[in-house]
N, C-alpha and C positions, 0 to 999 in steps of 0.2 A: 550423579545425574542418572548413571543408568544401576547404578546399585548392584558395582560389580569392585572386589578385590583384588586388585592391586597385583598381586603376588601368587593371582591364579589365573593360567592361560584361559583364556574364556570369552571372548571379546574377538568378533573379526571388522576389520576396515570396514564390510558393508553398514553395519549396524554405526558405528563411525560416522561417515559419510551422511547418514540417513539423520544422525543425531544433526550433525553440523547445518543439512539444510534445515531442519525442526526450528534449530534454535535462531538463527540467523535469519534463514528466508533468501537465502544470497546465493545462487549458483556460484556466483567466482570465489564462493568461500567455499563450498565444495570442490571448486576445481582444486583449488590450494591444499586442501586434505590431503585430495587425490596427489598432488606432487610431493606431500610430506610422505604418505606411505610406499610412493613409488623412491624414494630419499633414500627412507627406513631400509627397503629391501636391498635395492642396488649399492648402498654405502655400508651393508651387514650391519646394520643396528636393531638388534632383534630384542633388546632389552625396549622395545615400543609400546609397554601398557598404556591402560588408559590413561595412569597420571601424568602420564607425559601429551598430555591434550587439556589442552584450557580453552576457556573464551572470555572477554573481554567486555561489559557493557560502557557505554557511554550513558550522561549525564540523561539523556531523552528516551532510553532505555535499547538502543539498538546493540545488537550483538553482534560480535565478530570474532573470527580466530583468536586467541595471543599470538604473541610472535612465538617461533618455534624455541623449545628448548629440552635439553639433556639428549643433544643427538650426539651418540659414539659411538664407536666402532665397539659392538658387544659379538659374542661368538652363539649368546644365549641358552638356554636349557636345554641340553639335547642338542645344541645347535640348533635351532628352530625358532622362530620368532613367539614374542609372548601374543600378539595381536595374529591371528590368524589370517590372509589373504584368499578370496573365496575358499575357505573350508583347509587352504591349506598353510600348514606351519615352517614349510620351506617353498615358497614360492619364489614364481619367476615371471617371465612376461606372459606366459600365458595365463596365470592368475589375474598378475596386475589389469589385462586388456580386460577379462570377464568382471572384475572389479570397477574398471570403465565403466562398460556396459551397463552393468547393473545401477550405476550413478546417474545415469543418464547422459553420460560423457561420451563424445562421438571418439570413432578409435581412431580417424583421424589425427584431432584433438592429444587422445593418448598416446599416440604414441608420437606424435612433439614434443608432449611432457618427457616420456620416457629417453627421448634422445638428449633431451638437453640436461636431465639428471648424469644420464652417461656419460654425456660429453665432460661434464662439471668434474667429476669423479674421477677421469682422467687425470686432471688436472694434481688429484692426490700426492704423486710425490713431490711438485713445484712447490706446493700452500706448505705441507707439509715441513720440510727441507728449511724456507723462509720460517716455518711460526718454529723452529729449535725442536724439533722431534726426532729422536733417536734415530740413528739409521736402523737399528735391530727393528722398531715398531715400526717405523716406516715401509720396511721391505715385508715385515708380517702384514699389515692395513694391506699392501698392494697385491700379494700374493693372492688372497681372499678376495679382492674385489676383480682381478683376472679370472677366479675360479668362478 
């Protein structure tokens, strides 16, 4: 859709975001973006290219996200995300909230989102523990989402 590979960093969340209202027409499908890259960040999954972003038409042509998928704990290139965060490749909240912004997301709003990702992520070693995940992988995932 935007005529970009896969396999080369090049691509930031705004341009993301921008696509998703384009195509959709739906704020709260941008708001959703927005908690998927704020996800991405806060849970280190920096393997976030584009193909890990779809959409979904119905039968009368309306569009919408797909549901989320291939989110994991990546360490990614360099460390650094393949999707860029305003211009940057290791961002944080002060990207994420300029990412807001630039969506037209009040930071209010944002950083709701942002609480409730962290609060989620917290949750890391309980889910974790329950779905049979290594304690070695377990206490690496946690270490990294502490840092």
């Amino acid at each position: 859709m935007v005529h970009s590979h896969f396999q080369h960093p090049n691509r930031d969340y705004q341009e993301f975001l921008g696509v998703v209202f384009h195509v959709t027409r739906d704020f709260k499908q941008v708001e959703q973006a927005y908690r998927r890259a704020a996800f991405n960040v806060i849970a280190h999954n920096r393997d976030d290219h584009v193909k890990n972003h779809a959409f979904l038409a119905t039968s009368t042509g309306e569009w919408s996200l797909s549901p989320a998928f291939d989110l994991t704990f990546s360490i990614g290139v360099n460390g650094q995300h393949n999707m860029t965060v305003a211009g940057s490749g290791l961002p944080g909240t002060k990207e994420l909230l300029a990412l807001a912004a630039s969506a037209g997301l009040g930071g209010k709003r944002a950083r709701e989102i942002l609480r409730e990702v962290s609060t989620s992520m917290r949750l890391w070693p309980t889910f974790a523990s329950k779905a049979g995940v290594s304690k070695a992988s377990r206490e690496r995932v946690a270490a990294a989402l502490k840092g």
